[in-house]
NUKEVO-527671 format. One record per residue (C-alpha): x, y, z; residue in one letter. Coordinates in steps of 0.001 Angstrom, whole numbers. Example, Ala and Ser with C-alpha at 12.3 -4.5 7.8 and 13.67 -1.06 7.14 Angstrom:
<rs>
       xx       yy       zz  type
    12300    -4500     7800     a
    13670    -1060     7140     s
</rs>
This chain:
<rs>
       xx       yy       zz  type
   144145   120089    76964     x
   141358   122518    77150     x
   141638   126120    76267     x
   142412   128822    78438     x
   139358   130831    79017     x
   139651   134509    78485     x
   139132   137358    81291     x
   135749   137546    82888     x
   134228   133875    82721     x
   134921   133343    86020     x
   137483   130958    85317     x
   140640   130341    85877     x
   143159   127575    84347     x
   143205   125938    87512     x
   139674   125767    87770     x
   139858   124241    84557     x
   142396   121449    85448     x
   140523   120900    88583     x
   136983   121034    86323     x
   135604   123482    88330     x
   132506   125382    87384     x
   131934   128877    87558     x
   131977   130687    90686     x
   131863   127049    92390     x
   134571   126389    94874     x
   134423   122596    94757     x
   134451   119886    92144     x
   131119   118939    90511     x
   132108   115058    92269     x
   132072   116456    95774     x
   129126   118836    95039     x
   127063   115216    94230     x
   128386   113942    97431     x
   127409   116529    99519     x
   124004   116992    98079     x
   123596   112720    98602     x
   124394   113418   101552     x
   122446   116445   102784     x
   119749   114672   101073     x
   119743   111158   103541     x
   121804   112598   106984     x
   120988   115699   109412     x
   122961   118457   107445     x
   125845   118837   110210     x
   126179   114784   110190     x
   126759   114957   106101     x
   129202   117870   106387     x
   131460   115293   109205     x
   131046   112340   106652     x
   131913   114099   103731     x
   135410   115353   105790     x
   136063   111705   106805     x
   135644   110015   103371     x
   136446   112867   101502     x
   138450   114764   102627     x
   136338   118216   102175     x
   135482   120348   105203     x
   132259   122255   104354     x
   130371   124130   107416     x
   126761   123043   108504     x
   125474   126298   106452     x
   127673   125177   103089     x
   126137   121627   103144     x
   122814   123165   103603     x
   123059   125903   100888     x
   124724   123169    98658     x
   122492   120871    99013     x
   119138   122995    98429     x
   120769   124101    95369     x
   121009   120568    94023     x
   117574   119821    94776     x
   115831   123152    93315     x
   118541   122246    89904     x
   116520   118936    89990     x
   112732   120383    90643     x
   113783   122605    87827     x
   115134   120177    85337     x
   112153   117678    85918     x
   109584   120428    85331     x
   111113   121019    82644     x
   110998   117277    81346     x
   106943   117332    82351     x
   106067   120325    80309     x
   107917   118278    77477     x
   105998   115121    78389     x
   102542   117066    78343     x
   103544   118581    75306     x
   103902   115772    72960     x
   103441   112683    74735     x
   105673   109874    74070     x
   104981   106604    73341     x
   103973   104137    76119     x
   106632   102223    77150     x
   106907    98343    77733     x
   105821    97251    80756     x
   105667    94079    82760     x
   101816    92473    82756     x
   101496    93052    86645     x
   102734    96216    88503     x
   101922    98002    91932     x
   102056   101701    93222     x
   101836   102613    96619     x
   101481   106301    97966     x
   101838   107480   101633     x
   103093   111009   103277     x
   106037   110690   105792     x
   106444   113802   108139     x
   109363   115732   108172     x
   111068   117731   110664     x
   111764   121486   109832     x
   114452   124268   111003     x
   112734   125604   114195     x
   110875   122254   115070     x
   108136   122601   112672     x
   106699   119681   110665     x
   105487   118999   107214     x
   104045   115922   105301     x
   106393   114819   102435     x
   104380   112621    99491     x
   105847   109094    98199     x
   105193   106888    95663     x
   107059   103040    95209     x
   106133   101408    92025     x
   107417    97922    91595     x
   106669    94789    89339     x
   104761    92161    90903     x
   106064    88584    90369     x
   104148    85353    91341     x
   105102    83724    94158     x
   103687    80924    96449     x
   102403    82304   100270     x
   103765    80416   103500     x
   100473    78395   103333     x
   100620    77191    99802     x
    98692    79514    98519     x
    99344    81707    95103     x
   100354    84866    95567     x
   102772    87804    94390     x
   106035    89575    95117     x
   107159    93157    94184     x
   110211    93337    92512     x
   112401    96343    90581     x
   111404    98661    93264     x
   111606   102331    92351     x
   110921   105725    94328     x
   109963   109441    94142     x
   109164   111631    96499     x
   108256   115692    96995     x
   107189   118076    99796     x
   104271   119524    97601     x
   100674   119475    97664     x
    98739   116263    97415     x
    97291   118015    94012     x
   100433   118911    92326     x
   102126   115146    93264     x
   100164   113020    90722     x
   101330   115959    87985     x
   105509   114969    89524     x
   104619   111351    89166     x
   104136   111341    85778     x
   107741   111259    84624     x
   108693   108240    86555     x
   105055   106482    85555     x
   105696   107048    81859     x
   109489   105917    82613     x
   107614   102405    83845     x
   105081   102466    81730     x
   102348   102165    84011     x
    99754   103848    81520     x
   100233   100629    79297     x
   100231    98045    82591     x
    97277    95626    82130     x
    96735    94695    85705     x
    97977    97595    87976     x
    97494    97420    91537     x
    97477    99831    94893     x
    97363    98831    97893     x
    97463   102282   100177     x
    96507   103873   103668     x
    93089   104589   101777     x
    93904   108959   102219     x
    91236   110887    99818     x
    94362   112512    98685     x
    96110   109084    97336     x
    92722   108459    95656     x
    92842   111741    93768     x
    96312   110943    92607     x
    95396   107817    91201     x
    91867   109200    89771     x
    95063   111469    87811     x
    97578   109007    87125     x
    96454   105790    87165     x
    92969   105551    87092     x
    92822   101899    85948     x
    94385   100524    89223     x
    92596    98269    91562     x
    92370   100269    94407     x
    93224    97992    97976     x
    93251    99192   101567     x
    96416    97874   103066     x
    95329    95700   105239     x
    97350    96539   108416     x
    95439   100175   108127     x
    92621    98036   107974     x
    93832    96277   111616     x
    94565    99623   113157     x
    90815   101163   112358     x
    89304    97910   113312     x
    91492    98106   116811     x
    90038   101509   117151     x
    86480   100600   116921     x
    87175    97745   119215     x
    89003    99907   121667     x
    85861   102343   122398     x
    83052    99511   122087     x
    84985    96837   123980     x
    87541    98862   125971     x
    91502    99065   125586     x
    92954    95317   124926     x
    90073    93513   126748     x
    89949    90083   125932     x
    86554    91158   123743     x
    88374    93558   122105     x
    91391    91384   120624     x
    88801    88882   119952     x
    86640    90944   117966     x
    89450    92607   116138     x
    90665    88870   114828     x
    87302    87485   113822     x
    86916    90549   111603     x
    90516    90375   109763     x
    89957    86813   109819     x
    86752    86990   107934     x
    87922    89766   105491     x
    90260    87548   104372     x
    88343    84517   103696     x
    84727    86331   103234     x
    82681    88817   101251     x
    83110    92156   103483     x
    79248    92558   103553     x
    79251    90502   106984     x
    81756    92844   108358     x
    80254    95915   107395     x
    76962    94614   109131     x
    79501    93991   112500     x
    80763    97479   112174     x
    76928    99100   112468     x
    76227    96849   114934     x
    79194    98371   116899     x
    77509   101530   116125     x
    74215   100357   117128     x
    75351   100140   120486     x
    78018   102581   120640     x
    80947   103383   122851     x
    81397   102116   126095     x
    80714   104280   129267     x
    84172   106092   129726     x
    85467   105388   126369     x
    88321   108464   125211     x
    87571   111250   122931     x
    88532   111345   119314     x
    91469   113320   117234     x
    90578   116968   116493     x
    88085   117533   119525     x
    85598   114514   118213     x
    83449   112935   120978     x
    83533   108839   121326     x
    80570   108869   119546     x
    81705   110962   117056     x
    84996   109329   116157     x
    83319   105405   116541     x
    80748   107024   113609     x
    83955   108105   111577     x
    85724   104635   112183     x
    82585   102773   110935     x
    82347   105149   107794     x
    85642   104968   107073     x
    85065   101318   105698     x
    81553   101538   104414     x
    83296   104356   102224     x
    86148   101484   101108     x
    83510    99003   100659     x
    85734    98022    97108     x
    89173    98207    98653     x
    88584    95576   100998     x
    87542    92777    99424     x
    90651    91124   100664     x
    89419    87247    99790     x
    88820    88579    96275     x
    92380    90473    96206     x
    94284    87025    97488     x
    92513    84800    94712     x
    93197    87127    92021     x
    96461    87422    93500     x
    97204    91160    94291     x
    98960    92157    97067     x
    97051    93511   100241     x
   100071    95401   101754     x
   101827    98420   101062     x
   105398    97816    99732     x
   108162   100212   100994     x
</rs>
C-alpha cells in the first residue's frame, strides 16, 4: 500500500487509492478518455459519450479545458524529444526498401466560426502489388499519422520525430505523391529531400478540368473530351506533348463568357496560372515513368 502523503501535497489518501493526481478531480484513465475524445468528436458530443460509456459527467467547458491540456502536455513533451533528437542524433533506424509520405492541410472549424488549415503527414510502406490490368504496381501498408495546426515552416521541424521513428532518412526509394502546395515542397526540401516528388494525379484531373472548363466551357462534350485525352496520355506518354496542349489552350485563351478566377483573377489570368501550374511540375508528372518504376501516383489517406 502506498504511503500516506503528508499535509500540503495536495493529496489525500483517497486520492491515492483512487490514483488521483494532484489537484486533478478525475482518474488519469478518464482524463485519456476525455482528451481521445475531445480530440475526434465536437467537445459537447465527447462530454455525452464519455457519460454513457463511462459513467463521468464532465460539462462542455471541462472536456474542452481537459482536453487542451492534454494536447499542450503532448506539444510540450514532443518538443522536448526534438531538441533531444537535434541534439545528438540517433542512429537511423531500419527501414523497409520502399516507403511513401504524403502531406496535405485539412481546414478546421474554430470557436466563433472561424477557420484554420491544420498540416498532415501519412507515411506508409509500399508493398508490390499487381494493378486491375495486370500491371506491376504498389500498395501502402503500416500506415502512420501526425498532424499540427502550425505553420507550414515549423511542420517539417514536428515531423522529424515520427520520420526518424520510420526511418525514412535511411529509406532507399522514398516516394510523395502530394497536392503539389509550395509549402509541402519546402517540407520535403527539410525532411526528406531524397523523395521522388509526384503530383497526385486526381489534383492533376481537377487543374486539367479547370483549364478545360474556361477554354471549352463547363462539361461540354469538348471539354470532358479534352480532359481524358490528356490524363490518358500522361499516363502512357512523356508529359512534353501535354505541356505543348496546355500552351496551346493558352494560345487561344478563354472562351467568350468564361468565369473569373479565385482571389479577383480575370479568365485570362487564372487559365495563365492553370497552365503554369504544370509547366512548374514538369518532374512530378511523369506519370508513365512513375507506373513503370512502380510508385504510386495517388495520395494515401
Amino acid at each position: 500500500m502506498p504511503p500516506v502523503p503528508s499535509a500540503g501535497t495536495g493529496f489525500s489518501p483517497l486520492d491515492v487509492e483512487l490514483g488521483l493526481l494532484a489537484n486533478h478531480r478525475f482518474t488519469p484513465r478518464v482524463e485519456e478518455v476525455v482528451a481521445r475524445g475531445g480530440a475526434s468528436l465536437p467537445f459537447a458530443e465527447a462530454a455525452d459519450l464519455l457519460h454513457c460509456v463511462v459513467g463521468v459527467q464532465v460539462s462542455e467547458t471541462t472536456q474542452r479545458r481537459l482536453t487542451y491540456a492534454a494536447g499542450s502536455a503532448a506539444v510540450t513533451v514532443e518538443e522536448a524529444e526534438i531538441t533531444r533528437l537535434e541534439q545528438q542524433v540517433p542512429p537511423v533506424a531500419d527501414a523497409p526498401a520502399r516507403m511513401q509520405i504524403s502531406l496535405d492541410a485539412t481546414k478546421v472549424p474554430l470557436v466563433g466560426g472561424a477557420w484554420t488549415d491544420a498540416k498532415l503527414a501519412v507515411i506508409a510502406e509500399l508493398v508490390p502489388t499487381v494493378e486491375a490490368d495486370g500491371a506491376p504496381g504498389v500498395e501502402a501498408v503500416n500506415l502512420s499519422y501526425a498532424a499540427r495546426w502550425e505553420p507550414a515552416e515549423a511542420f517539417g521541424r514536428t515531423l522529424t520525430l515520427e520520420a526518424q521513428r520510420r526511418g525514412l532518412e535511411g529509406v532507399p526509394d522514398l516516394a510523395s505523391p502530394n497536392d503539389g502546395a509550395d509549402w509541402i515542397q519546402g517540407v520535403l526540401d527539410y525532411l526528406a529531400p531524397h523523395a521522388v516528388r509526384i503530383l497526385d494525379e486526381p489534383h492533376a484531373a481537377e487543374h486539367l478540368s479547370t483549364i478545360a472548363l474556361l477554354v471549352y466551357g463547363e462539361r461540354t462534350p469538348a471539354a470532358t473530351d479534352w480532359v481524358a485525352t490528356q490524363r490518358q496520355r500522361l499516363l502512357e506518354e512523356d508529359p512534353v506533348p501535354v505541356l505543348a496542349a496546355l500552351d496551346q489552350t493558352l494560345a487561344c485563351g478563354p472562351r467568350p463568357g468564361s468565369p473569373a478566377g479565385p482571389d479577383g483573377l480575370t479568365p485570362q489570368e487564372w487559365l495563365t496560372r492553370e497552365v503554369a501550374f504544370f509547366h512548374k511540375r514538369a518532374d512530378h508528372i511523369r506519370y508513365a515513368a512513375f507506373r513503370h518504376a512502380p510508385y504510386p501516383i495517388k495520395s494515401v489517406s
